[in-house]
N, C-alpha and C positions, 0 to 999 in steps of 0.2 A: 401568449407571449407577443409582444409589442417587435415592429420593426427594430426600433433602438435596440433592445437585446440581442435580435436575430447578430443584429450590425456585429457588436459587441461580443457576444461567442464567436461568430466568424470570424472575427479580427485576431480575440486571443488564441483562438486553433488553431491558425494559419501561422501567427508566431512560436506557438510551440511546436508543432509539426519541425520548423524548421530551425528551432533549437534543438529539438530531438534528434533529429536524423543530420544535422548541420549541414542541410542543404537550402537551396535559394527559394522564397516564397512560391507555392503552388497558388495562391490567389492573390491579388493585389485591387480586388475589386473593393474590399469596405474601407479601402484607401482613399484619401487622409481620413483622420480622424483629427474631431477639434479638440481644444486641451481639454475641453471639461469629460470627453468621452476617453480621452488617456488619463485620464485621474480614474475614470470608472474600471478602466480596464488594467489599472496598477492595483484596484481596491480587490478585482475580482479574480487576478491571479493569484494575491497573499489568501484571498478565501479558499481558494484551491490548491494551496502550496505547491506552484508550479513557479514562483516567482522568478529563478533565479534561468530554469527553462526557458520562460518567455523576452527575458532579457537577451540569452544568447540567440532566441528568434531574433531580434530585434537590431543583431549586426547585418543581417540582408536586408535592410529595410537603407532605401536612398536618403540624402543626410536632410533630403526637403520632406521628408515625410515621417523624421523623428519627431518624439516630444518636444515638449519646451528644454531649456539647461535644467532648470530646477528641477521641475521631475526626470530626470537624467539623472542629477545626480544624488537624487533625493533614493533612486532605485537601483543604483551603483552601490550605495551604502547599504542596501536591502540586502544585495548579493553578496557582499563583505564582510556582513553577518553570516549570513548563510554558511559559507564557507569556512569562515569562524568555528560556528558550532560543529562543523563537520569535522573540523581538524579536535574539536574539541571532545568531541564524540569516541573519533579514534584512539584520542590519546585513553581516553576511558576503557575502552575496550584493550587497549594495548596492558593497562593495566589489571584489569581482571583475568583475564588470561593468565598472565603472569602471575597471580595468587592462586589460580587455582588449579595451572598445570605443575604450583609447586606441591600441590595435593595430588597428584595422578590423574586430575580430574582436566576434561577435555569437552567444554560443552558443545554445541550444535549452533552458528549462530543462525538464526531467521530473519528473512524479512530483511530491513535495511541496511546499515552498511556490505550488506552482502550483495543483497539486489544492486545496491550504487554500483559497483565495480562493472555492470553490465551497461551506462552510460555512459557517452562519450566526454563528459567529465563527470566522476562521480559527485564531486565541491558541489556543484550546482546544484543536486538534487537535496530537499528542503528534508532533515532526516529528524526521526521523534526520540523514538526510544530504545532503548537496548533489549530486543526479545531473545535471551537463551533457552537453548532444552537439553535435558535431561533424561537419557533414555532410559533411566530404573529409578527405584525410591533410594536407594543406597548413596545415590551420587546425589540425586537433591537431600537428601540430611547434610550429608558431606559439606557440601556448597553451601549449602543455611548456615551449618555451623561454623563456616569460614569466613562468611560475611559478618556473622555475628562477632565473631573475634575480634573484628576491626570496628566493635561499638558500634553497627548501624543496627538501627531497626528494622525488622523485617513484617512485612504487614501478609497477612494471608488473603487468599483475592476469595470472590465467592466461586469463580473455575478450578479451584484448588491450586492456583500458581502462585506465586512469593514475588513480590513490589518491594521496593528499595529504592533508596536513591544516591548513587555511590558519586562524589565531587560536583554536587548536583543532576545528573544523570538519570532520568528516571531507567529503573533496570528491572524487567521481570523472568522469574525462572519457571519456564511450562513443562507442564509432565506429560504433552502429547507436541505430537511435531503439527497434526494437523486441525485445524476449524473443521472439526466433522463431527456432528452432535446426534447422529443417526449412530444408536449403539450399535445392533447388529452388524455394520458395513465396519466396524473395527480392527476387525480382523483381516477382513482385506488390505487396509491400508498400514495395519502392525508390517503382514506378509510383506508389502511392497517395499517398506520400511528394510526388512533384512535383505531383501534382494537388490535393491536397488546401492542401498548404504550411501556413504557421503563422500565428500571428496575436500580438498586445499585449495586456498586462496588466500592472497595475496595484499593487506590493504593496500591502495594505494598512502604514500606518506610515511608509508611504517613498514618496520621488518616482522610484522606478522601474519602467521601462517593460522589461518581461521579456517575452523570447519565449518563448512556448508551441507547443504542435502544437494545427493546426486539431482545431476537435471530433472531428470524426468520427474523425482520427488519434489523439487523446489518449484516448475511448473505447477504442479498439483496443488501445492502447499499456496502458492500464490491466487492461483484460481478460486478455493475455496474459501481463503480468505475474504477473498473481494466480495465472496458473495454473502459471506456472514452480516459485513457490514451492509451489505445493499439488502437484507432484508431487515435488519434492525435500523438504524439512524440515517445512512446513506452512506456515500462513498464520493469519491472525489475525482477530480483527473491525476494529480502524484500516482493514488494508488494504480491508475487503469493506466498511466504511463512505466508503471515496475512492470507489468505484464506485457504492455509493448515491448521494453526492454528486453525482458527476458526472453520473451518469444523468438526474437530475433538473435537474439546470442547462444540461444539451447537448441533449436526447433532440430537445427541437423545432428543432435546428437540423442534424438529420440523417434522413435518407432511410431510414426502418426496412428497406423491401428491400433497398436495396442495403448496409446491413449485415447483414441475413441472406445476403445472396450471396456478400459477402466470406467474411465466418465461416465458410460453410461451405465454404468452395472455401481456406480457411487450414486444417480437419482443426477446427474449433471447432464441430461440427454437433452433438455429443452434450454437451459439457459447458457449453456456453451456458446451454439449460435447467437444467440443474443447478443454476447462479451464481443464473438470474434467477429459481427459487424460493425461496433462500434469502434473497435481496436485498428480496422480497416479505414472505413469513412469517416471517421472522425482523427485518427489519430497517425494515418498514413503508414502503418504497418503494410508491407507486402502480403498478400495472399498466401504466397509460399513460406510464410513465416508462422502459419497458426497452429496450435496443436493439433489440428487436424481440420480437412477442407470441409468445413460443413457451416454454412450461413444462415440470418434471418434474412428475411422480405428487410427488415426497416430496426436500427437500433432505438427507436423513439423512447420505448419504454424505459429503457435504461438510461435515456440522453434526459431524460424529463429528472430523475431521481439523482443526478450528478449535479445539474445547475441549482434543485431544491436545498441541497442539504451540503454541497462543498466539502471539504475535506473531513472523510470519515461524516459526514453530518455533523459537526463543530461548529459548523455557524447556524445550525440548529440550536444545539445542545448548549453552547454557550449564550445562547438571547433567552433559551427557555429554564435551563437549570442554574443560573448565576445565585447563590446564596442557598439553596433546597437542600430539603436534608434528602439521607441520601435514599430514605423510602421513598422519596416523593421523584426523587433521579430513577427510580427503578421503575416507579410507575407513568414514567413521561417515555420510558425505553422501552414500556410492554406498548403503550400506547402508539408510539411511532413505529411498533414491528405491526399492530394492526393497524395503520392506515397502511402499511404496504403490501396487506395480505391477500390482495386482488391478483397481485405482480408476486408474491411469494407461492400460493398457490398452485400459479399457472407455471412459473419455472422451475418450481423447486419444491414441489408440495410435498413430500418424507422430509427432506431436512428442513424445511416450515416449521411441519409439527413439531420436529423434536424441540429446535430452538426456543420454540416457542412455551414448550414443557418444560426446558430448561429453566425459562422467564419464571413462571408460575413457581418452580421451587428454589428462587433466589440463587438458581447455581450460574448465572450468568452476570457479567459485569454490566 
């Protein structure tokens, strides 16, 4: 990595640090930058769909050491999309709810709008898709055949969940709550699953009451997530900033041992540490904020595979798969989980393999 990048991740870090946590810059050393290097650095926050984070970094910043007006307000517009979809998102979700709590049916939501509400403005945060779950096959028939009512098509995924896209919205419905592809440890995480159970919130914008997974499940749930994609395509700073978030919003309402004893009895014993130094020195999360205190020497491994592959690997997957069919997609996904099979291995070698057997029998996306 060249100086210039060094410059360039430092600068965008240090501004989302302090959109995140909406305090006053911790560095101000790869300050000024000149416009061609705030061109690179508006190019390389929408890579990491942190866009609308680094912008509210970007009000502690002195008015002699902002952009240009144009990219000002060229990145103003960025955020006003953003927000946009968010509201537009909600109002999605506000609707499906509503069709299918008029069925008895009460999904699980995952992941995004859910995680937002644990940021200090949820708008900001750049959101994709609507993931629900379904905790029986009774309630997904249910759902399908309710969606189906309303004339959408429903596409069946090769994980066995249902894709849709309801007011343009992509929407899909999962029959597990969590990224856990090691079959035997299922049952641990079923267990956890009834003891732990879910809880209510709140969108923000809207009088709806959404079900979540309890903390300590939605921790879990986000962990293993992050790590599905960091061993297939890559992962991004959004996703390792939902983890920040969360951590910091849950961590006191969960039992640090006993999510070290989960963790490590799920194969999450070596790449935990890993997460929870980069979630520190990169991302300014408190110590006292992690699932439990246990660190690497050096996040490198992880910090190399975030700047490679950007959001989810999309700035991968869209320079390499643009027009492929979708054999040729699946064979560019087994390929990108073995060039990270050095770093899958060593952190995560049980759910490696399975993932990786998953690959082989087309049951993965």
């Amino acid at each position: 990595m060249n100086g210039r990048s060094d410059k360039l991740h430092t600068a965008l870090l240090t501004l989302l640090r302090s959109g995140l946590w909406e305090r006053e810059l911790d560095n101000s050393s790869c300050f000024p930058l000149s416009e061609n290097d705030w061109e690179l650095l508006f190019r390389l926050s929408r890579q990491q769909t942190v866009t609308g984070i680094v912008f509210q970094g970007m009000h502690y910043l002195p008015d002699e050491l902002l952009p240009s007006a144009n990219l000002l307000i060229r990145w103003t517009a960025e955020v006003d999309a953003i927000e946009g979809r968010n509201r537009k998102m909600n109002q999605a979700l506000s609707e499906l709810y509503a069709l299918f709590r008029a069925k008895d049916l009460n999904p699980v939501l995952q992941k995004g709008q859910g995680v937002a509400q644990f940021y200090p403005n949820p708008l900001l945060r750049e959101c994709g898709d609507i993931d629900l779950y379904f905790n029986n096959h009774e309630a997904q028939e249910e759902a399908t055949a309710c969606i189906r009512s309303c004339g959408i098509t429903v596409k069946k995924m090769p994980d066995e969940s249902l894709f849709y896209h309801w007011k343009g919205i992509e929407v899909e419905h999962h029959v597990r709550l969590f990224d856990l592809y090691t079959p035997f440890l299922r049952r641990c995480t079923d267990r956890l699953e009834r003891e732990k159970g879910f809880e209510f919130i709140t969108l923000q914008d809207l009088e709806l009451f959404a079900m979540i997974p309890a903390p300590f499940l939605n921790l879990l749930l986000l962990d293993l997530h992050i790590l599905k994609h960091v061993l297939g395509w890559g992962i991004g700073l959004r996703q390792l900033c939902d983890m920040a978030c969360a951590c910091y919003q849950l961590h006191h309402e969960i039992d640090p041992e006993e999510m070290r004893t989960t963790c490590r009895k799920l194969g999450l014993g070596r790449w935990n540490p890993l997460l929870h130094t980069f979630l520190t020195e990169h991302l300014g999360l408190p110590a006292h904020c992690l699932l439990y205190p246990e660190t690497a020497p050096t996040a490198q491994p992880l910090w190399d595979i975030v700047w490679r592959g950007g959001n989810f690997g999309y700035q991968l997957v869209n320079r390499q798969q643009a027009g492929q069919s979708a054999w040729k997609r699946k064979m560019h996904t087994a390929c990108s989980f073995l060039q990270n099979q050095r770093f899958a291995f060593r952190y995560a070698p049980q759910e490696a393999f399975w993932i990786f057997i998953g690959l082989l029998k087309g049951q993965l996306k």
